[in-house]
Each structure stands twice: as C-alpha cells, then as structure tokens.
MIKOLTI-565117 format. One record per atom (N, C-alpha, C): x negated, y, z; residue in one letter. Coordinates in steps of 0.1 Angstrom, whole numbers, plus 5000, padded with zeros to 4 digits. Example, Ala and Ser with C-alpha at 12.3 -4.5 7.8 and 13.67 -1.06 7.14 Angstrom:
! MIKOLTI-565117
486849435078A/487749555078A/486849675078A/487249785071S/486349895071S/487150005079S/
END
This chain:
! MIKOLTI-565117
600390373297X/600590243302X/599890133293X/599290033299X/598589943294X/599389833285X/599089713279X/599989663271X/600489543282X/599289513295X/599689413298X/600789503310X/600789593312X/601489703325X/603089693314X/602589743304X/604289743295X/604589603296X/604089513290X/604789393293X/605689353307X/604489393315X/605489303328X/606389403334X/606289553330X/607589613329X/608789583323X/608789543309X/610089513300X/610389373309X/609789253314X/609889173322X/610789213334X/610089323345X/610289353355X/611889423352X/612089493343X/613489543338X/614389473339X/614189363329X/614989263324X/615989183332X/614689153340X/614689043353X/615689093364X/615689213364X/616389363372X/617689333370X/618289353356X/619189383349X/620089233351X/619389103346X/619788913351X/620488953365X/619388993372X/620188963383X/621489013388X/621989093382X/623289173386X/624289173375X/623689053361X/624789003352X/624188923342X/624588823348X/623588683331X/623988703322X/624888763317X/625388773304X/624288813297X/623988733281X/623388733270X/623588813256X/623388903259X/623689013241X/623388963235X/623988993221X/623588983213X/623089113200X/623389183206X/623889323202X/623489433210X/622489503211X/622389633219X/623089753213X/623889863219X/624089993213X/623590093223X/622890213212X/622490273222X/623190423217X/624090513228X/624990613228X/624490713229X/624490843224X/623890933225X/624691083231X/624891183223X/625491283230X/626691283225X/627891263236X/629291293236X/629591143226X/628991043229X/629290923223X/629690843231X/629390873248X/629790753253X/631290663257X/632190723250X/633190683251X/633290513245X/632490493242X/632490303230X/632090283244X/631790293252X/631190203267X/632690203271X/633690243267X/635090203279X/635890093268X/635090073252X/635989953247X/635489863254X/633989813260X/633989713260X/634689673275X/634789513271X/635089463279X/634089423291X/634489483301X/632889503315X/632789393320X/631289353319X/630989283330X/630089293337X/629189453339X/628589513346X/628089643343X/627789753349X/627789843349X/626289923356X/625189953352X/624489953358X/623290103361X/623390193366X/622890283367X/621490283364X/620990353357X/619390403347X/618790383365X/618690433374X/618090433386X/617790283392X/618590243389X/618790083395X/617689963386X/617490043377X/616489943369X/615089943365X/614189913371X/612589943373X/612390003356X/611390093356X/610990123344X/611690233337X/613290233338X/614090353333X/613690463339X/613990583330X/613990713332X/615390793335X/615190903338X/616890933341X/617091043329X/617791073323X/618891133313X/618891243321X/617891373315X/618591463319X/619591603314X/620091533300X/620791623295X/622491563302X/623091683302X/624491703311X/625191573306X/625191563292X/626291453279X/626191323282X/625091293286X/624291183288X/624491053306X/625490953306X/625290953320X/624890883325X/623890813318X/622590723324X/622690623335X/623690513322X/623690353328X/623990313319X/623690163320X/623590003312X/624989913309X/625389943301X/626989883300X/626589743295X/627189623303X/627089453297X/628489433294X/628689363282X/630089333280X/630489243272X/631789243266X/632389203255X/632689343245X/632389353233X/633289403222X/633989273213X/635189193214X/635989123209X/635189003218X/634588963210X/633888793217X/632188833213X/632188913209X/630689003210X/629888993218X/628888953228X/628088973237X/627389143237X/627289233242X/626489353239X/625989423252X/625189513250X/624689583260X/624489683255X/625089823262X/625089963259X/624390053267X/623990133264X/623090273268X/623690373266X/624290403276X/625490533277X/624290623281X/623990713273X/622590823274X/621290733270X/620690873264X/619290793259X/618190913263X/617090873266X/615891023267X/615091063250X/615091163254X/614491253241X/613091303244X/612191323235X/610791393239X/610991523240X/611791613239X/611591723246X/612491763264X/613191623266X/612891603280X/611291593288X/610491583281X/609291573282X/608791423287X/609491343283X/609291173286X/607891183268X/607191073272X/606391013260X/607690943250X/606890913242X/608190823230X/608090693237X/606690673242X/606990513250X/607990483260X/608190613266X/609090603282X/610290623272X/610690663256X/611790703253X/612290573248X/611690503242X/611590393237X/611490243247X/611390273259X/611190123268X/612690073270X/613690133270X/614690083273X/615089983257X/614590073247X/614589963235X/613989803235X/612789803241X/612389683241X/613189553255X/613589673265X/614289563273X/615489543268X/616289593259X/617289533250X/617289433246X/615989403241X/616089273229X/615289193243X/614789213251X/613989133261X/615289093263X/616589103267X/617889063274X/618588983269X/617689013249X/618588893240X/619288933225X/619489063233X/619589143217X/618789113206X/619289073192X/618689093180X/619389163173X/620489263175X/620789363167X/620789493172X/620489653167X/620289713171X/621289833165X/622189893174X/623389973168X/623090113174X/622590203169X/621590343167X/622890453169X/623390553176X/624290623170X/623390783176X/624090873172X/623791003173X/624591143171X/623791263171X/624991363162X/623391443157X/624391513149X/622491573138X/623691693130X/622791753131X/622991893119X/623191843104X/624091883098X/624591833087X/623691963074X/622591943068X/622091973061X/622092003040X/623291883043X/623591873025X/625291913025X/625192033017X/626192173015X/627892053013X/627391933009X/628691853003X/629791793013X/628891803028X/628891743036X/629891823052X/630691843058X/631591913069X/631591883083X/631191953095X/630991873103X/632391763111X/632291713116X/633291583124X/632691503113X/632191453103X/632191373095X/631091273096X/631291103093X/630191003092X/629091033086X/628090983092X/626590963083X/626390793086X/626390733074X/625290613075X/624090593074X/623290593082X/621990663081X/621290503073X/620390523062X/620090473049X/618390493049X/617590573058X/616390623058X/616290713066X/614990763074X/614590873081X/613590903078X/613091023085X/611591103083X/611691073098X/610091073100X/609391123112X/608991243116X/609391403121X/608491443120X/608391543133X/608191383145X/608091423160X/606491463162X/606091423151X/604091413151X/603891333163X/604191163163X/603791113171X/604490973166X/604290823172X/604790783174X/604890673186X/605790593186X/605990503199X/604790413197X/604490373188X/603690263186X/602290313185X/601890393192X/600290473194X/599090413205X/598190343201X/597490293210X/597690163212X/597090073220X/596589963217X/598289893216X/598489733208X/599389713204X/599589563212X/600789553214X/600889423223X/601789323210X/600889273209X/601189143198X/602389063201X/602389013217X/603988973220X/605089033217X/605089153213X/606389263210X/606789253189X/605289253183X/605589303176X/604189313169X/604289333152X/602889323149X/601789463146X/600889463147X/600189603147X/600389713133X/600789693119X/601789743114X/602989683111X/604089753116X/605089643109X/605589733098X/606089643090X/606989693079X/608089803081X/608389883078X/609490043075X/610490023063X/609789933051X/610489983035X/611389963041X/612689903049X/613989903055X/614689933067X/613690063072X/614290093087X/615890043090X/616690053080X/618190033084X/618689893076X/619389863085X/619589723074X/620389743062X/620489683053X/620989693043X/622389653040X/622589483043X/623389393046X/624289473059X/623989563068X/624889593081X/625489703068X/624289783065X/624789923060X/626589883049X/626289783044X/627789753036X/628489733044X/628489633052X/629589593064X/630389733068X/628989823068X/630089933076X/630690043064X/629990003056X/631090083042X/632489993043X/632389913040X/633789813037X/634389873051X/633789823061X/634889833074X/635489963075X/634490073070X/634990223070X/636390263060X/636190153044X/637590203038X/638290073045X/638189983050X/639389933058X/639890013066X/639590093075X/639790193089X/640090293081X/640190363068X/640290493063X/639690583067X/638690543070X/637390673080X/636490673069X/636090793066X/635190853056X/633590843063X/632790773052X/631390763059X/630290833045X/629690893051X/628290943041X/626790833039X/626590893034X/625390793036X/624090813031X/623090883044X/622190973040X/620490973046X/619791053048X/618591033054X/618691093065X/618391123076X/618091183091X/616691173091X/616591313097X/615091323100X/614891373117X/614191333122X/613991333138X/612991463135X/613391563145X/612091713152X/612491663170X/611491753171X/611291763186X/612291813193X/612191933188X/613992023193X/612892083207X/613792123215X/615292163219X/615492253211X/614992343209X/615592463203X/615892433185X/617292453181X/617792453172X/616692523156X/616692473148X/616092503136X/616392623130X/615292693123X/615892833118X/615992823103X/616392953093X/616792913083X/615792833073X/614592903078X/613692853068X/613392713069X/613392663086X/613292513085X/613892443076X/614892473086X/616592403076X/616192373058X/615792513050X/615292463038X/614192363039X/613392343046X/611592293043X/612192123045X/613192153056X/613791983058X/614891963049X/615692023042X/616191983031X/615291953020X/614292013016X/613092023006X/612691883006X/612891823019X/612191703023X/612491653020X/613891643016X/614691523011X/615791433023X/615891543034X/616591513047X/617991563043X/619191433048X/620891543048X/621191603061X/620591563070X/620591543086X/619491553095X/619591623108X/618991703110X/619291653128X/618391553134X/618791553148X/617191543152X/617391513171X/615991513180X/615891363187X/616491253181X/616191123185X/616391013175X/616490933183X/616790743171X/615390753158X/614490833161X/614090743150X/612890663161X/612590703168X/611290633178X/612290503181X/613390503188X/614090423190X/613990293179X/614490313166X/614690243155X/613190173150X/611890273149X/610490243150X/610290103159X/610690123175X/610390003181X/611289873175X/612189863177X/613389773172X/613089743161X/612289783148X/611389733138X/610289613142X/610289693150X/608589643153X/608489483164X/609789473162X/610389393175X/611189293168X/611089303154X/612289243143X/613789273140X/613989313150X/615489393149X/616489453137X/617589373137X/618189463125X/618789613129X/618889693123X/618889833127X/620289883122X/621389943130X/622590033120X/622190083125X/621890253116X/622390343123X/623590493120X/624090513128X/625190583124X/625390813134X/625790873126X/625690963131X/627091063131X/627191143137X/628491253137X/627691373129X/627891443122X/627491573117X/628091693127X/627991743140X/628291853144X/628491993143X/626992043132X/627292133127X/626492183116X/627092263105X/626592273090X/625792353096X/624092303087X/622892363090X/622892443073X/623492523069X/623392583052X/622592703060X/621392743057X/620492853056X/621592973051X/621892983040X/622893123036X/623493083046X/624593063051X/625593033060X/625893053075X/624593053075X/624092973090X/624993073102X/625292993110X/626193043124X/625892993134X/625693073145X/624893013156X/625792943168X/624992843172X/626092693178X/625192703189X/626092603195X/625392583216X/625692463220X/625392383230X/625392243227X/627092213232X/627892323236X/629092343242X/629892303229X/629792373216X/630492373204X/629692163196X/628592163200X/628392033195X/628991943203X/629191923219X/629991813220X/631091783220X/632191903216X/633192003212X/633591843201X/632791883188X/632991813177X/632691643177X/631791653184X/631291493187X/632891433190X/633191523205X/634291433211X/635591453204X/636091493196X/636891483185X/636291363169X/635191353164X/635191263156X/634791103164X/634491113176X/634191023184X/635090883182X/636790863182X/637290773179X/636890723169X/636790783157X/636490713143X/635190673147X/634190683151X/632690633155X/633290513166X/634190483174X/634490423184X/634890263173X/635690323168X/637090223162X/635490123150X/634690233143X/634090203132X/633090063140X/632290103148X/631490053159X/631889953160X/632989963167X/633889853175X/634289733167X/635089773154X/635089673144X/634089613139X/632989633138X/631489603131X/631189483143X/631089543154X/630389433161X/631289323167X/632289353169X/633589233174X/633589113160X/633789163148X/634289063138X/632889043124X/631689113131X/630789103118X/629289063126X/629289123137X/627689063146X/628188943157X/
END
C-alpha cells in the first residue's frame, strides 16, 4: 500500500467508525487472546464489527471476536479491539498494525497493549502479571518498512521508551492497591504459530527476554511512531523452562488467560477510569 492509499484508508476507516458513534477516545485498548472480557466493563456506546469498517481485517483465530468497542471506562473516553491479527495469520505487519493508526486517527493518544506470552524467567508462574518495560523484535520485519508517510509519524522515530515509564508506575501503585501481583519484564515478539522448542526458549532467554509471545510489538512500533504513550501488560500462560518443558495447546492457554483475566480486567479498568 502506498503512503497516500494508507492515508486515505486510516481516513476512510475512521470516517466509517464517526459515523456509527462520535464519541472521542482518548484511550485505545487493544485485547488479545481470552482478554476480551474488559470490552463488557465498558460502558457501550457502540459496538462495531471488524467487517463493517473499510480497511480492517478479520481475526482468524477462534479467541479473538473481531469488533470495535466505543465507550466509557469510568468518565474515560476509549476504544477497544476485542481481537487483534498476527503475522502468522498471514496479514503483513501493515495490515496488522492499520487498526493502530485508526485508533489514534479517532483521537486516541494513549495506547493500552495487552496479551498472553510464555513465561520464560524460572521466578515467574503462569496466571501471573507481566508489565511489559522493553521488547525484542524478532518478527524479521517491521511495520514501518518502505516509504514513510510523514503525516503519521517521523522516518526514525525514537524506541529508548517503547513503554511509558510514568504509566508503567501508575500501574505498579494501582496493582498494590488491588493486591494483584505484577512483574515487570521484557517480551519478545516471534512469528509463531508453532510453539518454541527447548533450545529456543534458551537462545530467547540468552537474549535477555522473560516472555515469550507472537504480537504487540508491531502494534506498539506504530503507536511510537505516531507519538503514543504505550502500557503494555501481559498474562504468563505457560512456563517455557527448557528442563521442564510440558507440552500446551492453545485450549490450556486460554484456560489460564480466562482465570487471571479479572485481575488484568480490574488492573486495566482502574488505570484508565481514574489515571488516563
């Protein structure tokens, strides 16, 4: 896609989306597997099917149910993405990443990341928080490849803070207010689908990764590049220990998702009602 074709797509999206609810975010969240349950705190004021909106892709993983939540969280303005696409749906990172730029096209300037990832550091159990603090890339690609549309964003932007700093406390504090236990670690994005073997597992520990998933970082890349402040937050599903290792199916991962899911709901929900 061309820069001036992307543009008047995130336009044509946008424009999509106005017309079936003026409301102004301020706040995008984007949900990932067995997360979507934070789309029933908010308060609805439209509901909008991935199909219905020029430019979206459809979600084809089962977890995922691919529509546009407008709402309230407290007196919050926000807009949610109940399902997100991955590259080994075989979308580009551009097509993975376009729903990110019509976020902030709608008004968004905060960007709330969540996920689930393989828990890589031995300290660490799955159902448990990750505050994600840093990522690795290593999709071998990224969103921002090829010519660069200056209206969006500048042709390198700055990284030293993929995650914000200032949110990342908010959600420590908010976490010992709620008595919910949060980590706070690196994630590193692969391609996937197919689950990591032992020896990965070490080469991405080696790397200096605690976490171990197949999205948000393309995601968080654009929303940089867009000025966007970034949280992002994760479930640990299942311990990736090489000695250890026990073989999982994505039945047992949303298994655990949807059990630590409230504490991701409650944590979320507090953050952006009384702090965005």
């Amino acid at each position: 896609m061309s820069v001036t074709d992307l543009l008047q797509s995130v336009r044509d999206s946008a424009d999509a989306v106005r017309a079936r609810c003026d409301l102004m975010p301020r706040v995008g969240i984007v949900l990932g597997t067995g997360l979507g349950g934070l789309a029933e705190e908010i308060r609805l004021a439209a509901a909008i099917p991935y199909q219905d909106i020029p430019g979206f892709s459809e979600p084809t993983v089962e977890s995922h149910s691919g529509r546009l939540v407008l709402g309230h969280l407290g007196e919050t303005p926000v807009v949610a993405m109940q399902g997100r696409f991955h590259r080994y749906e075989g979308y580009s990172l551009q097509e993975v990443t376009f729903p990110v730029r019509v976020l902030k096209a709608l008004g968004a300037e905060t960007l709330v990341v969540s996920n689930v990832s393989g828990g890589m550091n031995p300290l660490w159990r799955a159902g448990e928080l990750v505050l994600l603090d840093d990522h690795i890339n290593l999709l071998g690609d990224s969103p921002l490849v090829g010519p660069n549309a200056d209206e969006l964003g500048p042709r390198f932007p700055d990284m030293s803070e993929p995650y914000d700093r200032e949110l990342q406390r908010i959600a420590i504090d908010v976490g010992v207010e709620l008595g919910v236990r949060i980590h706070r670690g690196v994630y590193v994005a692969v391609t996937g689908p197919a689950l990591e073997t032992r020896a990965e597992y070490r080469m991405l520990r080696a790397l200096g990764a605690d976490v171990v998933g197949m999205s948000t970082v393309p995601e968080v890349i654009v929303a940089k590049h867009m000025g966007m402040r970034v949280l992002g937050l994760s479930i640990i599903t299942d311990e990736c220990l090489p000695d250890a290792l026990e073989p999982v199916d994505i039945t047992h991962i949303v298994e655990v998702a949807t059990k630590a899911e409230p504490d991701l709901t409650r944590l979320v929900a507090r953050i952006v009602a009384e702090h965005l």
